[in-house]
N, C-alpha and C positions, 0 to 999 in steps of 0.2 A: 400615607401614600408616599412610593418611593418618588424621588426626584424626577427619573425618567418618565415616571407614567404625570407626572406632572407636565413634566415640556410638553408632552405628547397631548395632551389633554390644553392647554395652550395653543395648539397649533389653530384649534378653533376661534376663528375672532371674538366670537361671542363670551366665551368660556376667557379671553385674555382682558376683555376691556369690561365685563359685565359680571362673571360668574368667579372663576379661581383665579383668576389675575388679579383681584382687587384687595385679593391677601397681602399683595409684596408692594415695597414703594418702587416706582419709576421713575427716569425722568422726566416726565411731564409733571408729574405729580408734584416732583420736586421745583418743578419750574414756578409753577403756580404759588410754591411756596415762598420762593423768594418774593415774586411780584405780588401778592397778592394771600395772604394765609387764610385769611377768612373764607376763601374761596376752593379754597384744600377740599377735595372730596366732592365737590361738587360738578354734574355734567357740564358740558361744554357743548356754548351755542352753537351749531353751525350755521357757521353765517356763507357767502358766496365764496369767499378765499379759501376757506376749511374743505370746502366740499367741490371745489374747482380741485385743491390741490389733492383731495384723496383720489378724487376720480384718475388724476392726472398717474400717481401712485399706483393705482391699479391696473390701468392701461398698460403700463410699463414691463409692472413685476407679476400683476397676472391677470390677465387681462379675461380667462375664464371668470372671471367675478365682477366683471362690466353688468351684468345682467342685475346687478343688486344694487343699481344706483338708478333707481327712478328721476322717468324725465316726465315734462309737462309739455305735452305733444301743441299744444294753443300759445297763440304770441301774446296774449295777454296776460301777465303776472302782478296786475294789479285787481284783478277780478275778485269777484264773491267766491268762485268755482276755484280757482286755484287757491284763497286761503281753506275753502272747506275741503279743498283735498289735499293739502298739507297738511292741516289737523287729524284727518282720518288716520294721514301716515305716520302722525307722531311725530313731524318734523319741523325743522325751523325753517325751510329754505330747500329748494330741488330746481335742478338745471334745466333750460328749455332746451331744446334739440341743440340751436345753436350754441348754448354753451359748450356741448357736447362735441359737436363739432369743432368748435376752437379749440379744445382738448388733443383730438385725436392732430391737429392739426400741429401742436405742440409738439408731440409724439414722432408722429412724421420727423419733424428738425428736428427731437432729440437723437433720435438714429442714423440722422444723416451726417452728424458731426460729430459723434464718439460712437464706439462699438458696445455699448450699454447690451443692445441687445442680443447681441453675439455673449455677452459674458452668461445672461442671465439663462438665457440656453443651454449653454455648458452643462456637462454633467456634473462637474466638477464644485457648483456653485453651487452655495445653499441660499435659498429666496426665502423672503419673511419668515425666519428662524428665530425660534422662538428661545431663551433661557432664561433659568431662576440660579442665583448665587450669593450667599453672606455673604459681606463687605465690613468690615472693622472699622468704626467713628468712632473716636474719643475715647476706645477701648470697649466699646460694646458693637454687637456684629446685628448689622439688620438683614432683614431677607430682601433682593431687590429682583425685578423681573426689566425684561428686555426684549428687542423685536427686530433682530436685525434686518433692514430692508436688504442686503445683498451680501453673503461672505463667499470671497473668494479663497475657497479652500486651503486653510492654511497660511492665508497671504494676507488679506485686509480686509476690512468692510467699508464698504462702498453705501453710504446714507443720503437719499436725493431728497433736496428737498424744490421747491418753487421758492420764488423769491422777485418784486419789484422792482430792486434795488438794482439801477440803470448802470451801477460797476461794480467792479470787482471791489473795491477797498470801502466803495460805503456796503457793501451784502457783508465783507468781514465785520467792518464796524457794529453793523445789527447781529450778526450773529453772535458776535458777544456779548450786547450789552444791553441788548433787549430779547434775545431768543434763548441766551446759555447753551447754544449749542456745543461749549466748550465743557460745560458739565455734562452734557449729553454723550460727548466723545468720551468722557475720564471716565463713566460707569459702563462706557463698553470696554472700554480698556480692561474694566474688571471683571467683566462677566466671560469675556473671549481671551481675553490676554492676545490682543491684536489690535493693530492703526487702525484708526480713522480715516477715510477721505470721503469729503463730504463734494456731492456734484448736486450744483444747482443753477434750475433752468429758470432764464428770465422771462416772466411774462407779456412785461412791455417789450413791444416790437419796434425796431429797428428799422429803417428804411435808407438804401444806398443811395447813390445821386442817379442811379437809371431807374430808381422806381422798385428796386427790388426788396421785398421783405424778409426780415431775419431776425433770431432771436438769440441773443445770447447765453454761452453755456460755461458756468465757471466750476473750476477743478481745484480743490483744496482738501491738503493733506494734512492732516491735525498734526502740528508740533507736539514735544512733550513736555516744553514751557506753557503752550496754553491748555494742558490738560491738565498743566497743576494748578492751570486758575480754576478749571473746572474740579479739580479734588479740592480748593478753599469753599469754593461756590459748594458742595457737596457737603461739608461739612457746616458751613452756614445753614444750611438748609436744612437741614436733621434739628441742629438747635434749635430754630426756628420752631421745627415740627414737636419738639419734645416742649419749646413753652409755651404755644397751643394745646396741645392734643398728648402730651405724653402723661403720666401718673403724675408726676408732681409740675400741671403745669402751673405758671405764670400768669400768663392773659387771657383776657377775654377781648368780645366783639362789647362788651357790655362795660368797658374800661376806657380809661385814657391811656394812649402811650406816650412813655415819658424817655428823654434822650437829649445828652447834653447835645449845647450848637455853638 
């Protein structure tokens, strides 16, 4: 299959995170691997933050696809009824109305204090764009796939994420050093050959001295010194992967690991 019928054939969520996307490494996948390799290849739970922040994602960049996030219409989520209707849905977790509403209420202030939504409009802009590209480690080239959340044509990609983190300097701190969001920027760097700016909304709220509520919104533009921690972190991470899972691996789940201290 040629390349393009591939991206195209990606544009489907399903077909990227389930069916032909699961050919190519990503970074999550890569993420996983540094924190955790045993855990490589395997779903991921969604728990309330995973599923607050896709919905939040959605609402955003397309909001035609609200209808595919099942809500739990009753205020009890500790019930019999609500685990056996989770189960029915194959799920781990689904939002009550009011989750939902805190969402959209998110939404609201994200567009009232940058023009997100004005870019995403544009015609100009490509939303949840999809590509596959070889990347060269150690002298051997792997296939890797990608999902931009926003390219503004020619200019930059704009990657949102949600985040806790009550400032701006503790959200950088975790973005590096527990999210690798700086490896996440070095492999779009590859696949687009274009910056990063990553915008992330806070979800603890904020309150002025009249009572007013508000939520903060940080703007960060990937450096090209921290996209070369993310090309070290990218490179760890393939090793990683090659002495788990590659032909001549190394470890097992069924071993000790050993390292000098």
């Amino acid at each position: 299959m040629k390349e393009k019928d591939i991206i195209k054939k990606l544009r489907d969520d399903k077909e990227y995170y389930e069916g032909e996307g699961k050919k190519y490494f990503s970074a999550s996948g890569l993420k996983t691997l540094l924190n955790e390799p045993g855990e490589y290849g395997k779903k991921t739970k969604e728990t309330e933050d995973l599923v607050l922040g896709s919905y939040f994602h959605t609402c955003v960049l397309e909001p035609h696809k609200k209808k595919n996030y099942p809500i739990w219409t009753d205020t009890e989520i500790r019930s019999k009824a609500y685990k056996e209707h989770i189960a029915t849905l194959g799920k781990d977790w689904i939002m009550k109305q009011s989750d939902a509403d805190k969402v959209h209420g998110w939404v609201e202030h994200l567009n009232k204090v940058t023009d997100l939504s004005k870019v995403v409009n544009d015609k100009n802009s490509l939303v949840e764009e999809p590509t596959i590209k070889k990347i060269k480690i150690n002298g051997k080239e792997y296939y890797f796939k990608g999902k931009a959340d926003l390219i503004i044509k020619d200019q930059i990609i704009i990657d949102l994420k949600t985040t806790n983190d009550k400032n701006i300097d503790l959200f950088l701190h975790n973005a590096k050093y527990n999210w690798h969001y700086d490896l996440q920027a070095f492999i779009y760097n590859q696949l687009w050959n274009l910056p990063v700016k990553l915008i992330a909304f806070c979800k603890q709220p904020f309150e002025t001295h009249d009572g007013t509520i508000y939520h903060k919104v940080y703007e960060c533009e990937v450096t090209k010194r921290t996209a070369l921690i993310g090309e070290e972190k990218l490179i760890n991470a393939i090793n990683i992967f090659e002495d788990w899972y590659g032909e001549n691996k190394t470890m097992s789940i069924n071993e000790t690991i050993k390292k000098p201290f």
